[in-house]
C-alpha positions in Angstrom: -6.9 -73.2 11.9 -9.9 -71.5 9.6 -10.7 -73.0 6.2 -9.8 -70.8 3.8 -12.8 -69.0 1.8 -11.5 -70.3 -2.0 -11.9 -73.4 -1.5 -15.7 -73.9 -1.9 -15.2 -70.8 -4.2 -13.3 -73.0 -6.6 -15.9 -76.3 -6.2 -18.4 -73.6 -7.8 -16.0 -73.2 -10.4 -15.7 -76.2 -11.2 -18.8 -77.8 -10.7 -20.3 -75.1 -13.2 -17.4 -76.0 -15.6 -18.7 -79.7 -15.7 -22.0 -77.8 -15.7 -21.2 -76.0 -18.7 -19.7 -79.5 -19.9 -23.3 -81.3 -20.2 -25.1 -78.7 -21.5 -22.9 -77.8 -24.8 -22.4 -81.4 -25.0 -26.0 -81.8 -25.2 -26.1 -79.5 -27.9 -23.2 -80.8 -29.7 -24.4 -84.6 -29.7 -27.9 -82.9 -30.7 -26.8 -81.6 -33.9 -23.3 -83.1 -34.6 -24.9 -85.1 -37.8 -28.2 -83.3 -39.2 -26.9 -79.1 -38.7 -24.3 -77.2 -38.3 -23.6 -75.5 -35.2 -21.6 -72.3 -33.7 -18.0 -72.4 -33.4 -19.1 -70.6 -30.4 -20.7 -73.7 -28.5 -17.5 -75.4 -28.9 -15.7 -72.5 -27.6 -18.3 -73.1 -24.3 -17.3 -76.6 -24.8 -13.9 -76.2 -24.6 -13.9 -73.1 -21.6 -15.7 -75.8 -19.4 -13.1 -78.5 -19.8 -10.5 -76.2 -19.4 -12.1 -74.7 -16.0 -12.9 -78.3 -14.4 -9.8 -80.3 -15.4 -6.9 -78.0 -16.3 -7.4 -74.3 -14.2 -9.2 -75.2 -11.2 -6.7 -77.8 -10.3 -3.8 -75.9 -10.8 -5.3 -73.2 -8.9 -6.4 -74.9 -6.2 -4.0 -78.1 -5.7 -0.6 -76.7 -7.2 0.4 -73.8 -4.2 -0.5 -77.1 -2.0 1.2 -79.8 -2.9 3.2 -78.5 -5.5 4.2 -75.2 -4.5 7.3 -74.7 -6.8 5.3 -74.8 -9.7 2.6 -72.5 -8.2 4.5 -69.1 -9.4 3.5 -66.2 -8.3 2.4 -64.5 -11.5 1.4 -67.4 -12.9 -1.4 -68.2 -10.8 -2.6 -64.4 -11.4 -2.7 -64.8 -15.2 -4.5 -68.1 -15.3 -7.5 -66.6 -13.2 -7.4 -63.6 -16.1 -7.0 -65.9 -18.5 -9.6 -67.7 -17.6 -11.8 -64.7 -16.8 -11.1 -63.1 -20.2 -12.3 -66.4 -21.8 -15.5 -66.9 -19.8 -16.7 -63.1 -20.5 -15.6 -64.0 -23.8 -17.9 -67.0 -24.5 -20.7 -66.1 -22.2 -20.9 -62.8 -24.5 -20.8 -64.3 -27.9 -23.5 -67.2 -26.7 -25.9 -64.4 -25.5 -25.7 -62.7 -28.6 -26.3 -65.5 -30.8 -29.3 -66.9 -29.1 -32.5 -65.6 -30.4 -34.8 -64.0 -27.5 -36.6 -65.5 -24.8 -39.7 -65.8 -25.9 -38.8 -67.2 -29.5 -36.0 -69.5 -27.9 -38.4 -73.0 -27.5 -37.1 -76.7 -27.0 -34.4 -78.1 -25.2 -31.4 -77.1 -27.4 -32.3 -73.4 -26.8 -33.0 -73.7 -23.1 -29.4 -75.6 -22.9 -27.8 -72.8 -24.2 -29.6 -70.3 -22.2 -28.6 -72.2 -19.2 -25.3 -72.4 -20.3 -24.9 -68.8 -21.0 -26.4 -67.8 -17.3 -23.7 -70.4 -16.2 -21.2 -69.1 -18.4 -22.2 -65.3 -16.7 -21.5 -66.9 -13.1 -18.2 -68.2 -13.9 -16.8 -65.0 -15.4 -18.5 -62.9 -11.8 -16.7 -66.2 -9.9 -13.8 -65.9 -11.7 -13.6 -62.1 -11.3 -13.4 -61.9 -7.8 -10.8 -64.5 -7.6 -9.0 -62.7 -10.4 -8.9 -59.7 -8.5 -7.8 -61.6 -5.2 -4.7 -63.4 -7.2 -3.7 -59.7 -8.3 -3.9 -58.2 -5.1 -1.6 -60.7 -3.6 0.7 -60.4 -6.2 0.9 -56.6 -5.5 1.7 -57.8 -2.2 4.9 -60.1 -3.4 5.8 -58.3 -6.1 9.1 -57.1 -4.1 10.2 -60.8 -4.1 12.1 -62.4 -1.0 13.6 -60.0 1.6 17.1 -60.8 2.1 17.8 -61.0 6.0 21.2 -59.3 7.2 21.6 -61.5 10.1 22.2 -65.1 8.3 24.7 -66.9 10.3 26.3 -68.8 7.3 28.3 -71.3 9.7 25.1 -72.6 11.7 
């Protein structure tokens, strides 16, 4: 029995979400009480939780041990979902950030960091994306109904 190629796919994912996780909370705990900050760092904020504790483990534990509630289109929409969001954020972060060579101190590298990070989960989460629709092309006729079901065995 092979192990199955999306299973260190989705410990990147999620080891870049709680990634993603230190470094907005870095700059959250930074300037929560002398500036304001960007909606959109929260929106970074948020995308990492959601990746680490909420998507990765449905994607990857759900069509395991829980394989009723691993549907087959809803697997597919939580990786675009997901996807969606992280191009999203990654987007709006690298167009807020000043360039590189005016970007100096630790806040601005954070978010740098977290936007290259950001840019790796939406490639990551892509190519699963695209994977999850493919199979669900393949299903998409549902279950095959077998004439030869002996009803009284």
């Amino acid at each position: 029995m092979t192990f199955p190629w999306i299973y260190p796919i989705r410990a990147v994912q999620a080891l870049f979400g709680v990634i993603v996780i230190g470094l907005t909370g870095y700059v959250v705990s930074t300037f929560y009480y002398r500036w304001s900050y960007s909606d959109t760092v929260n929106f970074l904020l948020f995308l990492g939780c959601w990746t680490a504790f909420v998507a990765v483990p449905y994607l990857s534990i759900t069509p395991i041990w829980f394989p009723r509630l691993a549907h087959h289109y809803v697997i597919p929409a939580v990786e675009v979902i997901t996807m969606i969001f992280w191009f999203a954020g990654f987007i709006a972060m690298g167009a807020m950030l000043p360039p590189p060579r005016w970007c100096h101190g630790s806040v601005c590298s954070s978010l740098q960091a977290a936007t290259v990070f950001g840019a790796f989960e939406w490639v990551l989460f892509a190519v699963t994306s695209y994977f999850g629709i493919v199979d669900l092309m393949h299903h998409r006729g549902g279950a095959k109904t077998h004439t030869n079901v002996q009803m009284g065995v």
